[in-house]
C-alpha positions as CSV (number, residue, x, y, z in Angstrom):
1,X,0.0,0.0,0.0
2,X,2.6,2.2,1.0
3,X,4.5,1.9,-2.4
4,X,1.1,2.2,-4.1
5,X,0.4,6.0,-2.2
6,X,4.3,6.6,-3.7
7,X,3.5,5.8,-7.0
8,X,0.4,8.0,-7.4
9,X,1.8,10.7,-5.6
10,X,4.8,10.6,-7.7
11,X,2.8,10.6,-10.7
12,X,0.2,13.6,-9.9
13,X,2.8,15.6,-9.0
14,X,4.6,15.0,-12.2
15,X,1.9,16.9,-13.7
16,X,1.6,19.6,-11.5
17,X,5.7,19.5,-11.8
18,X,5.4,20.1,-15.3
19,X,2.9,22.9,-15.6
20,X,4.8,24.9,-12.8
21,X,8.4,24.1,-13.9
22,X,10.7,26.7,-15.2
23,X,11.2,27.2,-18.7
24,X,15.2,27.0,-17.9
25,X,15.0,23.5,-15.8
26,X,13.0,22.1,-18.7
27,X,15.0,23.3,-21.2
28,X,17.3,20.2,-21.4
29,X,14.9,17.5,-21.3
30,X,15.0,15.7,-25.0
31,X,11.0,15.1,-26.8
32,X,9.6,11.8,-25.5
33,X,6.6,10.4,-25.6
34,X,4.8,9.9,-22.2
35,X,4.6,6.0,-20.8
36,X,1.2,4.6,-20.8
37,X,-0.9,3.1,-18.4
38,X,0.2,-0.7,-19.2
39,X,3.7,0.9,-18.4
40,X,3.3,2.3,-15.4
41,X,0.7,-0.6,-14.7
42,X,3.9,-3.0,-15.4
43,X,6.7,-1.3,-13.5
44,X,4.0,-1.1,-10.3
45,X,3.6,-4.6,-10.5
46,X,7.5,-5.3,-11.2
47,X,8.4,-2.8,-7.6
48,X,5.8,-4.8,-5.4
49,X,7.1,-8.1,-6.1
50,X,10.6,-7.3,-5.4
51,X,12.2,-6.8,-1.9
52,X,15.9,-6.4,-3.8
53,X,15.7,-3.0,-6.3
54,X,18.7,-1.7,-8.6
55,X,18.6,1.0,-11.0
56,X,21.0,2.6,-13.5
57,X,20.9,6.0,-14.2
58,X,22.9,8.1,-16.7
59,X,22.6,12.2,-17.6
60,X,18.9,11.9,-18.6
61,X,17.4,11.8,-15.2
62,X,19.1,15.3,-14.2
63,X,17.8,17.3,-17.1
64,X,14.6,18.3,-15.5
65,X,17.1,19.6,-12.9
66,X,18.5,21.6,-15.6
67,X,21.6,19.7,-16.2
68,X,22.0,19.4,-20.0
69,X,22.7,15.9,-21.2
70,X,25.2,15.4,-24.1
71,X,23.9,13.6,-26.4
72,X,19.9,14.1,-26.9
73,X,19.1,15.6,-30.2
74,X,18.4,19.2,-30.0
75,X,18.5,19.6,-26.4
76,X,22.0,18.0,-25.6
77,X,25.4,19.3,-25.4
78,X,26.7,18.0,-28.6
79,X,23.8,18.9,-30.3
80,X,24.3,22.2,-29.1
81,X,28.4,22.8,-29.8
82,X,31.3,20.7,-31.0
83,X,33.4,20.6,-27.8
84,X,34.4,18.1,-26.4
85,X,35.1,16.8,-22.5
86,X,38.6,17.0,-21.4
87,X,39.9,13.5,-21.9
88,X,42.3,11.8,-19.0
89,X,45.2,11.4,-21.4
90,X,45.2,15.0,-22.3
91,X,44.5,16.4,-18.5
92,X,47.9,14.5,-17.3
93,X,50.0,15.5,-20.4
94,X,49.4,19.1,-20.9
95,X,49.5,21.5,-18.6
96,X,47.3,24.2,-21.3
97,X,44.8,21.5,-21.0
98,X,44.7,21.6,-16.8
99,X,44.8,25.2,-16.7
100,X,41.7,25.6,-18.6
101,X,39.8,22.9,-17.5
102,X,39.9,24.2,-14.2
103,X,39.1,27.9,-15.2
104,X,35.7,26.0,-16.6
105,X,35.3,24.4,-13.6
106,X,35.7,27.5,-11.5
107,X,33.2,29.6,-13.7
108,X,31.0,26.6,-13.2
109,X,31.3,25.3,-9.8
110,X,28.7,27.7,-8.2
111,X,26.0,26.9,-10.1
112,X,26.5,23.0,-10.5
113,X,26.7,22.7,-7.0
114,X,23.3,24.5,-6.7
115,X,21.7,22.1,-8.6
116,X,18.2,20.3,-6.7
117,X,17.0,16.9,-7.3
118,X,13.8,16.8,-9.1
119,X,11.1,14.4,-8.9
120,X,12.4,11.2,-9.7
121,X,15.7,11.3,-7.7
122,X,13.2,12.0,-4.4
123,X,11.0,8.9,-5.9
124,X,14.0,7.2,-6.1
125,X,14.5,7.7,-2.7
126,X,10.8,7.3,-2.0
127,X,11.2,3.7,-2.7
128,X,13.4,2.8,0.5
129,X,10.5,3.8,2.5
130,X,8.6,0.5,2.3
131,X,11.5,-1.3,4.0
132,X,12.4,-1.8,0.1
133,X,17.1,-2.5,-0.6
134,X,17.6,-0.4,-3.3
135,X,21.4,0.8,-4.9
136,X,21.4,3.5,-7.3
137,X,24.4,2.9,-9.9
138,X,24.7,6.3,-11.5
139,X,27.1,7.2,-14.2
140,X,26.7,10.8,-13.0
141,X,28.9,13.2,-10.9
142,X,26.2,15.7,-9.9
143,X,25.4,14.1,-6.4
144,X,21.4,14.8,-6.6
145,X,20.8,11.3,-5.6
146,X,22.3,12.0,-2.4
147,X,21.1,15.6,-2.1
148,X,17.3,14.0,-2.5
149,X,18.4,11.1,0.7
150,X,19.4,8.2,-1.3
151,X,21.8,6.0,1.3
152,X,23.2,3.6,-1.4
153,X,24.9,5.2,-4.2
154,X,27.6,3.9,-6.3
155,X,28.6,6.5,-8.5
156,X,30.8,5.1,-11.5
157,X,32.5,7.7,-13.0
158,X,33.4,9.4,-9.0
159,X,31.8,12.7,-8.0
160,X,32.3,16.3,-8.4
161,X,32.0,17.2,-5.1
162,X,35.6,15.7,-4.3
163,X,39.3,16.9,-5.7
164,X,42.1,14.5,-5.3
165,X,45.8,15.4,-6.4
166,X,47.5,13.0,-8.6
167,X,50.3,13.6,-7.1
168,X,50.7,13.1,-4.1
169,X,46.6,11.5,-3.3
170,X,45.8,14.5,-0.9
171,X,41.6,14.7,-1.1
172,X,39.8,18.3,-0.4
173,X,36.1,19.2,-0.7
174,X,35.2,20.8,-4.1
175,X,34.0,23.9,-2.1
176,X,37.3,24.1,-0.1
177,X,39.2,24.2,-3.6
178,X,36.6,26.7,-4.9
179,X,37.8,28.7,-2.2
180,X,41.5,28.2,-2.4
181,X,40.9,29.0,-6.3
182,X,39.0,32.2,-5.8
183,X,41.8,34.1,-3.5
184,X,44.3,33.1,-6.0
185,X,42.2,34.5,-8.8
186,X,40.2,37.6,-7.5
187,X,39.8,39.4,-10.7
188,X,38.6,36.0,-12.8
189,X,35.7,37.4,-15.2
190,X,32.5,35.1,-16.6
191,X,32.2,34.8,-20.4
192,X,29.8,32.7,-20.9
193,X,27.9,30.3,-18.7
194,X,27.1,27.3,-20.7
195,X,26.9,24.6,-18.4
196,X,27.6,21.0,-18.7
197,X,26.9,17.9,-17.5
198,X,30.3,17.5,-16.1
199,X,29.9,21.2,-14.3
200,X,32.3,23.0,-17.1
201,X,31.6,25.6,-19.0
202,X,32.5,27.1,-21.8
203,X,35.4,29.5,-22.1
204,X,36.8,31.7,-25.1
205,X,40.5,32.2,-23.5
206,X,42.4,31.6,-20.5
207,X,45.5,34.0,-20.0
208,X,48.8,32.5,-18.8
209,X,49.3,32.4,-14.8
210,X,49.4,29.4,-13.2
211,X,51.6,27.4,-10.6
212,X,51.2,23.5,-10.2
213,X,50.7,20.7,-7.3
214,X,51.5,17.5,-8.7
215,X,48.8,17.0,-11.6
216,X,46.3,20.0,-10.4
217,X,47.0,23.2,-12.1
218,X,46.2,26.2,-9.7
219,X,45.2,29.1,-11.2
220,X,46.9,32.1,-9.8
221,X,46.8,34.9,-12.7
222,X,44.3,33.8,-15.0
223,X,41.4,35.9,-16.5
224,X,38.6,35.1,-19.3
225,X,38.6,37.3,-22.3
C-alpha cells in the first residue's frame, strides 16, 4: 500500500511538476513520448514483487534539474556545440589543458553545485520507504541522488564534489578548492555560462598564470577574455 500511495503521488505531482516548472529546468529534457498506463501498470507490479531494487541511471534523469545531457538531439550538449570533455590522457599530459579545465570548472562550480533533485531522484528515494534494498548505480557526478536522501549510491564515473591530487593523493572538498581557487584568482571574469553535465563551462580564453601541485593546475593569474 505504501509503495502504491508513492506511486500515485509521484505521478500527480509530475503533472503539477510540469505545468509549474521553469522554462530554464525544462530546457534540457529531449521530446519523448509519455509512458502509458500498461507501463506504469507493469513497472507497479514489477516494484511490489521485489524486496531487492537496482537501477541505472545516466545524464537523462538530471535534465529536469536543468543539467544538460550530451547527447539528446536538439536539447544536448553536442547537439548544441562541438566541444568536447577533457579527456584523461590530455589532462595529465598538458598542462594548457589543466589550466583551462579548471578555469571552466571555476566559472562553473557555483552553479552546479546548486543544482536540486527533481522528482524522480526524491521517488528514487521514496522507494526505500517500504523497507524496500535499493542501490542507485549512476554514471553521473552531480550528487542529486544523495542531495534528494538516497543512502546507497555507487557513483561510476566518481563525484564532483571531491578533488584529489595525482600527485601526491591529498583529497579536499570541491568547495574548499573553490575557495583556495578564488583568493588566487580575484579578478577571474565570466564569459559565458554554458553549463555541462560535467559542471564546465565554456570559455573563449584563459590568460597565462598558473603554478602546479603534482597533476592539479592552480590558477593564480588567469582571467577570461
Amino acid at each position: 500500500m505504501a509503495l502504491e500511495l508513492i506511486l500515485r503521488h509521484h505521478r500527480t505531482w509530475i503533472i503539477s511538476f510540469r505545468s509549474k516548472c521553469s522554462l530554464h529546468s525544462l530546457a534540457f529534457v529531449p521530446k519523448h513520448n509519455p509512458a502509458d498506463e500498461a507501463e506504469i501498470e507493469q513497472l507497479k507490479h514489477f516494484l511490489k514483487c521485489r524486496e531487492n531494487i537496482c537501477v541505472l541511471t545516466g545524464a537523462g534523469i538530471s535534465t529536469e534539474s536543468g543539467i544538460p545531457d550530451y547527447r539528446s538531439e536538439e536539447v544536448g550538449l553536442y547537439a548544441r556545440n562541438t566541444n568536447k570533455p577533457v579527456q584523461y590522457q590530455d589532462f595529465v599530459r598538458s598542462d594548457q589543458v589543466r589550466k583551462r579545465y579548471w578555469a571552466r570548472n571555476y566559472i562553473g562550480w557555483p552553479r552546479f553545485s546548486s543544482f536540486r533533485p527533481n522528482q524522480t531522484h526524491l521517488a528514487l528515494y521514496q522507494l526505500e520507504v517500504p523497507l524496500k534494498r535499493v542501490c542507485v548505480i549512476t554514471q553521473n557526478v552531480d550528487r542529486l541522488h544523495h542531495k534528494a536522501g538516497s543512502r546507497n549510491v555507487l557513483e561510476l564515473h566518481g563525484t564532483a564534489f571531491h578533488v584529489m591530487c595525482l600527485g601526491c593523493d591529498n583529497r579536499i572538498y570541491r568547495n574548499d578548492f573553490q575557495t583556495a581557487l578564488a583568493k588566487l584568482n580575484p579578478n577571474m571574469t565570466i564569459v559565458s555560462k554554458t553549463i555541462r553535465p560535467d559542471g564546465d563551462v565554456e570559455l573563449s580564453q584563459v590568460r597565462r598564470g598558473e603554478k602546479n601541485h603534482g597533476l592539479i593546475s592552480i590558477l593564480l593569474a588567469a582571467s577570461v577574455a
